[in-house]
C-alpha positions as a Markdown table, in Angstrom:
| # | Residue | x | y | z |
|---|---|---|---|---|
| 1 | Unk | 0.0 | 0.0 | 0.0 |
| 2 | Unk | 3.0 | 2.3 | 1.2 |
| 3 | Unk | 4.1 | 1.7 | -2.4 |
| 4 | Unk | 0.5 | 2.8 | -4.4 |
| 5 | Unk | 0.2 | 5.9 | -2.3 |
| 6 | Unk | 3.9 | 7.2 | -3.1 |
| 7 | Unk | 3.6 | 6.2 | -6.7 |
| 8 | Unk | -0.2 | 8.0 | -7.2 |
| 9 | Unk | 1.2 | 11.0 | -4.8 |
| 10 | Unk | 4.0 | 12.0 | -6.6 |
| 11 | Unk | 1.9 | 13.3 | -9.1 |
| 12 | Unk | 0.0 | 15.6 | -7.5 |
| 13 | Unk | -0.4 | 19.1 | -6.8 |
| 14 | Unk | 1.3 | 20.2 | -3.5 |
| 15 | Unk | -1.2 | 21.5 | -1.0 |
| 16 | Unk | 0.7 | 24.5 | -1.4 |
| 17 | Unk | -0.3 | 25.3 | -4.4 |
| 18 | Unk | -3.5 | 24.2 | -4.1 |
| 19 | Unk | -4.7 | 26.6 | -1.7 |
| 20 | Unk | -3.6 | 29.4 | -3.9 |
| 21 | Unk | -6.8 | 28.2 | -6.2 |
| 22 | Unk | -9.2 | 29.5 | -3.5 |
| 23 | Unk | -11.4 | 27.5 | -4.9 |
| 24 | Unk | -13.0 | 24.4 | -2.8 |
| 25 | Unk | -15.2 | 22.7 | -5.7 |
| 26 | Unk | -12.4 | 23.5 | -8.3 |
| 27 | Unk | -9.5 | 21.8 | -5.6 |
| 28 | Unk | -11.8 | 18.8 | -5.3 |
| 29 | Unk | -12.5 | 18.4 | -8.5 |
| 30 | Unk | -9.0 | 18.8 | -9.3 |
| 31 | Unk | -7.5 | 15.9 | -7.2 |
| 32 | Unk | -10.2 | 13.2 | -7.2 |
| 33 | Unk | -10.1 | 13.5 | -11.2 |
| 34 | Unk | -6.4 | 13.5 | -11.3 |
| 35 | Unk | -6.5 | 10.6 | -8.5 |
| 36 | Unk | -9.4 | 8.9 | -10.6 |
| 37 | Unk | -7.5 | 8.4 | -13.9 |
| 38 | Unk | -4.1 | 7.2 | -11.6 |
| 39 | Unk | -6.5 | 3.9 | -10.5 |
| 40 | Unk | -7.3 | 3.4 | -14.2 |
| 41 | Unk | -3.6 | 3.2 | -14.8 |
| 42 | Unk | -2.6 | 1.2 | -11.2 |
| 43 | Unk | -3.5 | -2.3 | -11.9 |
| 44 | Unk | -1.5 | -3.2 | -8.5 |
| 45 | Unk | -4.8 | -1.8 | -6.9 |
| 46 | Unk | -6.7 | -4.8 | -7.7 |
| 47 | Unk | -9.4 | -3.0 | -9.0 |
| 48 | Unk | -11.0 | -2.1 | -12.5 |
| 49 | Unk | -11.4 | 1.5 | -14.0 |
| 50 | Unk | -15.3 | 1.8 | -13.0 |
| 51 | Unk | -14.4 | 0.8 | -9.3 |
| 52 | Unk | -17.4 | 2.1 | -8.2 |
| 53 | Unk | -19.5 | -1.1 | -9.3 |
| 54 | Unk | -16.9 | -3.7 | -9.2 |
| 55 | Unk | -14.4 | -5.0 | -6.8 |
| 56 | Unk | -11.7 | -7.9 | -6.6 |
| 57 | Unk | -13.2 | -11.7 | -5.8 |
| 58 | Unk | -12.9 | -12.8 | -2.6 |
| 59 | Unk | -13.0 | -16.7 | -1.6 |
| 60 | Unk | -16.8 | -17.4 | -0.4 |
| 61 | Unk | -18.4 | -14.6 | -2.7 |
| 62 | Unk | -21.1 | -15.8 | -5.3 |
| 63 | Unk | -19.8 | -17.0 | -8.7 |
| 64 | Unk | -23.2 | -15.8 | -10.2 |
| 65 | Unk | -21.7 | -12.2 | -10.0 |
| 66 | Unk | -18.5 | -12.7 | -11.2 |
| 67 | Unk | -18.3 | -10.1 | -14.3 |
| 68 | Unk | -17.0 | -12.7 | -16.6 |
| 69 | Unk | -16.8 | -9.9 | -19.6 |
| 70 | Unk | -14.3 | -8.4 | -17.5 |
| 71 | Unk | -12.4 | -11.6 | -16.5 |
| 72 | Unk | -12.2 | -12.2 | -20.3 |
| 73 | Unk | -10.3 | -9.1 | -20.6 |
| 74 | Unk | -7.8 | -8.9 | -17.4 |
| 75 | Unk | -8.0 | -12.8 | -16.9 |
| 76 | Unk | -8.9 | -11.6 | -13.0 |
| 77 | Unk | -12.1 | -12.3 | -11.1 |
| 78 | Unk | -14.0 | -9.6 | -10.4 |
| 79 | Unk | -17.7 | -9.1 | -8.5 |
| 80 | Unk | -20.7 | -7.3 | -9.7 |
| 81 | Unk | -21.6 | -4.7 | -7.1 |
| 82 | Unk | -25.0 | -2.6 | -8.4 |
| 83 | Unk | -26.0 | 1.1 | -6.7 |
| 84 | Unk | -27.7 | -0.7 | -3.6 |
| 85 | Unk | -24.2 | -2.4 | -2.7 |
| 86 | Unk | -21.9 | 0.8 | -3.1 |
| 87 | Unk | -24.5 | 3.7 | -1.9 |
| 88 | Unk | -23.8 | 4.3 | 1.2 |
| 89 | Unk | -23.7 | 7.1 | 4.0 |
| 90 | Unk | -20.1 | 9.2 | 4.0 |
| 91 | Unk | -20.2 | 12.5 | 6.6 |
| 92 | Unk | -17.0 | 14.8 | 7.6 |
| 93 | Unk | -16.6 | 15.8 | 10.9 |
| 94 | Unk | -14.5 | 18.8 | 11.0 |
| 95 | Unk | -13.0 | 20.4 | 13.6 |
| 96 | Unk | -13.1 | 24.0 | 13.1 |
| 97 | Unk | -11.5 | 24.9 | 16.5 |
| 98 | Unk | -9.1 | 27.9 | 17.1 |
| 99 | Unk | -6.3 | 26.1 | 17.2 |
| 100 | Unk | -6.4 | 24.6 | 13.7 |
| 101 | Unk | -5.9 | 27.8 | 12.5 |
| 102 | Unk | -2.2 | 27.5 | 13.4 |
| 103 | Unk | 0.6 | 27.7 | 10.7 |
| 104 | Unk | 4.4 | 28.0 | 10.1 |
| 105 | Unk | 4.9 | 28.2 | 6.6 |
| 106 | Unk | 2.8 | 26.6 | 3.5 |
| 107 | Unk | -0.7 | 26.3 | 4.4 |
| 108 | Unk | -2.9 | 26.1 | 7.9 |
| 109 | Unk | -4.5 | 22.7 | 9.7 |
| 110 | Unk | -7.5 | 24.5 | 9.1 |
| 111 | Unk | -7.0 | 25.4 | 5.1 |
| 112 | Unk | -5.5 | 21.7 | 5.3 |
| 113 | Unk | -8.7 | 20.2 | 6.7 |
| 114 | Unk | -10.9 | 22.6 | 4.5 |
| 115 | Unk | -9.4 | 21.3 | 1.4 |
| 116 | Unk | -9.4 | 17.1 | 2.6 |
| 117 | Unk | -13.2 | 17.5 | 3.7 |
| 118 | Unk | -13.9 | 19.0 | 0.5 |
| 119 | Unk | -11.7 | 16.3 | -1.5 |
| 120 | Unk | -13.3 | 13.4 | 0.9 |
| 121 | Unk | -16.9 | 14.9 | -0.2 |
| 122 | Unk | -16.5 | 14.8 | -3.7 |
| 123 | Unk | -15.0 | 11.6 | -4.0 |
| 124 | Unk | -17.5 | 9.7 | -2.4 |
| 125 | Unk | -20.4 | 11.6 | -3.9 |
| 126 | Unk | -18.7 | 10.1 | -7.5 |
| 127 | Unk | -18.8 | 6.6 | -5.5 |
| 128 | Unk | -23.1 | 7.3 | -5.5 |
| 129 | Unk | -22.7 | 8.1 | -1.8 |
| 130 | Unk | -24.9 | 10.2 | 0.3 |
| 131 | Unk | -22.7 | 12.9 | 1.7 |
| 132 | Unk | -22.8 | 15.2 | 4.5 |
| 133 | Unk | -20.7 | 17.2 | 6.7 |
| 134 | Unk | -20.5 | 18.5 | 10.6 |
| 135 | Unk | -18.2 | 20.9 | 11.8 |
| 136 | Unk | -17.6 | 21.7 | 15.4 |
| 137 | Unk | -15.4 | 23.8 | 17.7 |
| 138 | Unk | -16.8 | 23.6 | 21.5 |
| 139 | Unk | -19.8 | 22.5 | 20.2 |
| 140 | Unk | -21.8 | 21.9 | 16.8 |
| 141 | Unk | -21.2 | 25.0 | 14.5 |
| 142 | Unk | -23.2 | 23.4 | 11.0 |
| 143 | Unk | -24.2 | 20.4 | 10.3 |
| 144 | Unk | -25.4 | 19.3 | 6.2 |
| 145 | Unk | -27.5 | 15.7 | 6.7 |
| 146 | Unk | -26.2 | 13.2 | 4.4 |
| 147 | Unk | -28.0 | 13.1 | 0.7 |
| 148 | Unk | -27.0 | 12.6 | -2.7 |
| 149 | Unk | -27.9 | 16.4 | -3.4 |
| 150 | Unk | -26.2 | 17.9 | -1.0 |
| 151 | Unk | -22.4 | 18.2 | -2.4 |
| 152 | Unk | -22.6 | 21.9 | -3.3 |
| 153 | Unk | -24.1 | 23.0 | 0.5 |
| 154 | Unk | -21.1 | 21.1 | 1.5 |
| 155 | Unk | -18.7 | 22.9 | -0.1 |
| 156 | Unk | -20.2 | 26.4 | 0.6 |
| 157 | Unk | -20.5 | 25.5 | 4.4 |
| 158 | Unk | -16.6 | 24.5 | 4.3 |
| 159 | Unk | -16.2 | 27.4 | 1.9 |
| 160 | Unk | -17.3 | 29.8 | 4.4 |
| 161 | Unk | -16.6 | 28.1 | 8.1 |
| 162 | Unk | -13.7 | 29.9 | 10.1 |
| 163 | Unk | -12.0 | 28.7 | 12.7 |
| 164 | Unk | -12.0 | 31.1 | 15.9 |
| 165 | Unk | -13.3 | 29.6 | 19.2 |
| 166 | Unk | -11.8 | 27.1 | 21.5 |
| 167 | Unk | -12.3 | 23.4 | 20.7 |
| 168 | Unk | -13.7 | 20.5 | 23.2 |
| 169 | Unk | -14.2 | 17.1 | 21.5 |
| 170 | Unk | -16.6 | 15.5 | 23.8 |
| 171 | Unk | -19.6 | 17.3 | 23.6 |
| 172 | Unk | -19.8 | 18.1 | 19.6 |
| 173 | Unk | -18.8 | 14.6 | 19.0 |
| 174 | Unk | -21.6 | 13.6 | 21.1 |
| 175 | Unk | -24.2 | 15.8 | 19.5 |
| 176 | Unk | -23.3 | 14.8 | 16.4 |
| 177 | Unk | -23.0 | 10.9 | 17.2 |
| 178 | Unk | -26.6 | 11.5 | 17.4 |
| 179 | Unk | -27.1 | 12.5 | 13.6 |
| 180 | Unk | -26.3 | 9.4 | 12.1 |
| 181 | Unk | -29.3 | 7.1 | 12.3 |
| 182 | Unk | -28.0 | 5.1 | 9.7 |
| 183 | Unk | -24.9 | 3.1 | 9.7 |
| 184 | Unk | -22.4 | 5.7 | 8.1 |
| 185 | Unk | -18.5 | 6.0 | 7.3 |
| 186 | Unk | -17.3 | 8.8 | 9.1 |
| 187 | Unk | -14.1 | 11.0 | 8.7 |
| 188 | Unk | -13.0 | 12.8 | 11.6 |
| 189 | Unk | -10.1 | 15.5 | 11.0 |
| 190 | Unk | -8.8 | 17.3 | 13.8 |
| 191 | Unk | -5.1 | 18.1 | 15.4 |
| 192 | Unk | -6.8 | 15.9 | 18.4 |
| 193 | Unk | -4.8 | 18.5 | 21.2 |
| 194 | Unk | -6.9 | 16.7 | 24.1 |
| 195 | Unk | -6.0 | 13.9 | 26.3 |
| 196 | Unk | -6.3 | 10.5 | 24.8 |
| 197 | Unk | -8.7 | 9.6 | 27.0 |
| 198 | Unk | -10.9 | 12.5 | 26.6 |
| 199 | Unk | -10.1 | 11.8 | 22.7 |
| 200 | Unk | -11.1 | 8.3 | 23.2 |
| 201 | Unk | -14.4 | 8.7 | 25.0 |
| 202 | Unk | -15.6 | 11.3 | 22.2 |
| 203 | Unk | -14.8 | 8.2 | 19.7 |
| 204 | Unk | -17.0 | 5.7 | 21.3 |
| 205 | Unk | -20.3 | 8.3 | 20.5 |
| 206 | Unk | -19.3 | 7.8 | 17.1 |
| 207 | Unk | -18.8 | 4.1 | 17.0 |
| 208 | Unk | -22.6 | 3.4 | 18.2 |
| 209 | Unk | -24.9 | 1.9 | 15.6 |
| 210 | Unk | -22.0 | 0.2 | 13.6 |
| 211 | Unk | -20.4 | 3.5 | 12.4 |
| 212 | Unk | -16.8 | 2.8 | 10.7 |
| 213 | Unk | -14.8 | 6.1 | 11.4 |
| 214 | Unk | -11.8 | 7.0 | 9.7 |
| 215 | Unk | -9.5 | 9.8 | 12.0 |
| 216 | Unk | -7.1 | 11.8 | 9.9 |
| 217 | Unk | -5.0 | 13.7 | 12.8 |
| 218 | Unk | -3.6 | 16.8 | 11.1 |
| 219 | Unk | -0.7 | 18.6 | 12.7 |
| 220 | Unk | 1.9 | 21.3 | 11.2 |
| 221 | Unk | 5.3 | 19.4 | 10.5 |
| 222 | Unk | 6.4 | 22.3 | 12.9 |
| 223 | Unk | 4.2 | 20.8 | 15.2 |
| 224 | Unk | 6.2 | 17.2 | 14.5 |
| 225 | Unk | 9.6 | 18.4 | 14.2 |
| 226 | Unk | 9.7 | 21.7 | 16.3 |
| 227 | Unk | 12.3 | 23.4 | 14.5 |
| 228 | Unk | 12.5 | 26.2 | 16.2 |
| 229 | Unk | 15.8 | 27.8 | 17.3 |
| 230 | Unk | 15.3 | 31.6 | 18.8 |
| 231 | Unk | 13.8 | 32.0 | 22.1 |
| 232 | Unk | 10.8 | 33.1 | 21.9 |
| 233 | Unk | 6.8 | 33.0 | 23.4 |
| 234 | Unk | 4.6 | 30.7 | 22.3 |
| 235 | Unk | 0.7 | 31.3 | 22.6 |
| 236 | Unk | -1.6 | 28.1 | 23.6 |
| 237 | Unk | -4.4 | 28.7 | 20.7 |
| 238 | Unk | -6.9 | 27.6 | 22.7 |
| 239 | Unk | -6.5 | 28.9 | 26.3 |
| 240 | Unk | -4.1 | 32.1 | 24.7 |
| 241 | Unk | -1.5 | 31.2 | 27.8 |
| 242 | Unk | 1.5 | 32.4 | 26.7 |
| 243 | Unk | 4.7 | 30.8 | 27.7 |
| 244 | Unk | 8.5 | 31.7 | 27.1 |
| 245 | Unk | 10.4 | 28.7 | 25.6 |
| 246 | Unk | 14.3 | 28.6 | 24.6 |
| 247 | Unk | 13.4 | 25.5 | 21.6 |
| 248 | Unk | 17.2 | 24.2 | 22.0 |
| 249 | Unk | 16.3 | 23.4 | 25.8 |
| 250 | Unk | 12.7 | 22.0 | 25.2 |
| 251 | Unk | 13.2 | 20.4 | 21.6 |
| 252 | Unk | 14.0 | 17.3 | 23.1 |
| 253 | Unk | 11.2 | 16.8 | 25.6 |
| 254 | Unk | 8.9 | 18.2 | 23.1 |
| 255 | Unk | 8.9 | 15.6 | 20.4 |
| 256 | Unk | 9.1 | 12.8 | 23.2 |
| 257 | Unk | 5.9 | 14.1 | 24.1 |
| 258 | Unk | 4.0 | 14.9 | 20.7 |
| 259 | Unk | 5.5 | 11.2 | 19.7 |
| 260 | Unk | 4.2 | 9.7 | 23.1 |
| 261 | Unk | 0.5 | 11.2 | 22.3 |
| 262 | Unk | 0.9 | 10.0 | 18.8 |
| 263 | Unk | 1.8 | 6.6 | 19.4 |
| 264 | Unk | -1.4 | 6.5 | 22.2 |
| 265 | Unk | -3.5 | 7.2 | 19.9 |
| 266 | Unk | -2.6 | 4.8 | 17.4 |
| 267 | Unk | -2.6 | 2.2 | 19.8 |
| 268 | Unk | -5.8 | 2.8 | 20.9 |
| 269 | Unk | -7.8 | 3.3 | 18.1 |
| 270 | Unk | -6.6 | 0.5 | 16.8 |
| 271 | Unk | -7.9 | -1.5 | 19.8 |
| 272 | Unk | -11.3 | 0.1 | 19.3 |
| 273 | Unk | -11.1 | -0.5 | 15.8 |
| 274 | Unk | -10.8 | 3.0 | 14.4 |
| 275 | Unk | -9.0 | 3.2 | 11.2 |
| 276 | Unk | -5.9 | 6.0 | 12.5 |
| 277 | Unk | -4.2 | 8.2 | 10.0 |
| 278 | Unk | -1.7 | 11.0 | 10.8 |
| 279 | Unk | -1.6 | 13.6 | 8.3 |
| 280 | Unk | 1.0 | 16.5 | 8.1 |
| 281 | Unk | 0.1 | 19.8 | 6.3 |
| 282 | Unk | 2.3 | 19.0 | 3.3 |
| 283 | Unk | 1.1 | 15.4 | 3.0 |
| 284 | Unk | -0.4 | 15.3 | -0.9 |
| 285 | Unk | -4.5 | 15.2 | -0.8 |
| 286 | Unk | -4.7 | 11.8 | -2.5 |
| 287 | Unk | -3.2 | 10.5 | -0.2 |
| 288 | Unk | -6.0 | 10.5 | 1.8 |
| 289 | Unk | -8.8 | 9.2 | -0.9 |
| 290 | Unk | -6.1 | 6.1 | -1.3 |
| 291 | Unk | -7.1 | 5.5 | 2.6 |
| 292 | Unk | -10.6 | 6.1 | 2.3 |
| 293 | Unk | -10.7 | 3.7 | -1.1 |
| 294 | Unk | -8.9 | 0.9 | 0.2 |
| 295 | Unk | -10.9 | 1.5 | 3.8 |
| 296 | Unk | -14.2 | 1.2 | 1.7 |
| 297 | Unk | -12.6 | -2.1 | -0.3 |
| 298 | Unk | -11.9 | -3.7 | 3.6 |
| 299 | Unk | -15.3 | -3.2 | 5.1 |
| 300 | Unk | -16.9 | -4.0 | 2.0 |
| 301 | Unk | -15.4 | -7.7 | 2.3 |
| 302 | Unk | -16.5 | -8.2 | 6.1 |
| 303 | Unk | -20.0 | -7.2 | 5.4 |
């Protein structure tokens, strides 16, 4: 998989550049179709160019289906899959907190987040998905239900969100947990600065009624490396504490400490069964369709 991402990635607009389009619905479009026509060229993916109504045989699945017109021409088994297999409901949650508006140099979390949600949208409204979108600071801010119609309210509500208030995870989540009615895939994107456990409990809302979430944990790579090397104050973006720090004295303990919540959360999703990605700002767009289309090929085979 490593492999299929860095081969498809490479040839993609940097979100750099990206951002300078302004544009959320000409971004979106802009990535998914370039991401589109690398699957019809990536055979490795194991799927064919109209993914969205086939995918690869499994043992157990039922020969009738077997596209056999297909099989002629790759010589590889392949299943039938009609609209009611594939439709199915795909919601954002995005976390539109004060602190996601933070930023060294190429683009913000939030611009970052902006520009995934909308990417996420699209795609999965060209898979004949019903998509919708929440995003949340303290508590709910807007919130577009899941349809097949609603694709354009979803990119003028990202178009126009700004972050600026402080950001709690618990009770949003849990407001919003109670939106889905209907099993759903849900990807969350937030820099997740809470305790794990806080992080964790906000999770379990979303997991009720069989929802698969996908987290995409987006952080500045300053946030990663802390490269810093004047002293200097540094402003807590959500309480506005501001603390002096000399980086050459607290690099060290820093990164132990970002790495430590990092590697928490990994561990723990995965025990809960969350699908965990960790996403820097500069980390290419399709990267993060590749997740959600080979996270969509795995739960498709255990239901």
């Amino acid at each position: 998989m490593a492999t299929a991402i860095q081969e498809t990635g490479n040839r993609f607009l940097d979100p750099v550049v990206l951002a300078r389009i302004s544009n959320l619905e000409l971004i979106a479009r802009t990535v998914v179709e370039g991401f589109i026509g690398g699957l019809h060229h990536a055979p490795y993916l194991g799927m064919s160019t109209d993914f969205a109504e086939h995918r690869s045989y499994q043992p157990g699945d039922d020969i009738r289906r077997i596209d056999w017109r297909l099989y002629a021409r790759t010589d590889r088994f392949f299943i039938k899959q009609f609209e009611a297999d594939t439709n199915t409901n795909f919601s954002v949650l995005l976390d539109v907190s004060r602190s996601m508006d933070f930023k060294v140099d190429g683009v913000s979390k939030f611009d970052y987040a902006r520009m995934l949600g909308a990417c996420l949208s699209y795609f999965c409204q060209k898979q004949r998905d019903r998509v919708g979108l929440v995003t949340f600071d303290n508590k709910v801010v807007d919130r577009v239900p899941p349809s097949a119609k609603h694709l354009e309210e979803i990119l003028y509500t990202l178009d126009r969100a700004k972050p600026g208030r402080p950001g709690e995870l618990g009770p949003p989540i849990r407001r919003a947990s109670e939106f889905f009615k209907r099993k759903s895939i849900l990807a969350l994107i937030s820099d997740f600065y809470e305790e794990p456990d806080q992080i964790m409990d906000a999770l379990k809302y979303l997991g009720q009624r069989g929802n698969d979430v996908i987290v995409f944990h987006v952080l500045d790579p300053a946030e990663l490396d802390f490269p810093f090397k004047e002293a200097m104050s540094f402003e807590d973006a959500e309480t506005e504490e501001v603390m002096p720090v000399i980086p050459d004295q607290a690099r060290a303990q820093y990164q132990e400490l970002i790495q430590a919540h990092i590697a928490t959360l990994t561990k723990r999703m995965s025990d809960m069964r969350v699908d965990y990605q960790l996403v820097s700002t500069s980390t290419p767009l399709d990267f993060a369709l590749f997740k959600v289309l080979s996270y969509r090929e795995m739960i498709s085979r255990v239901r």
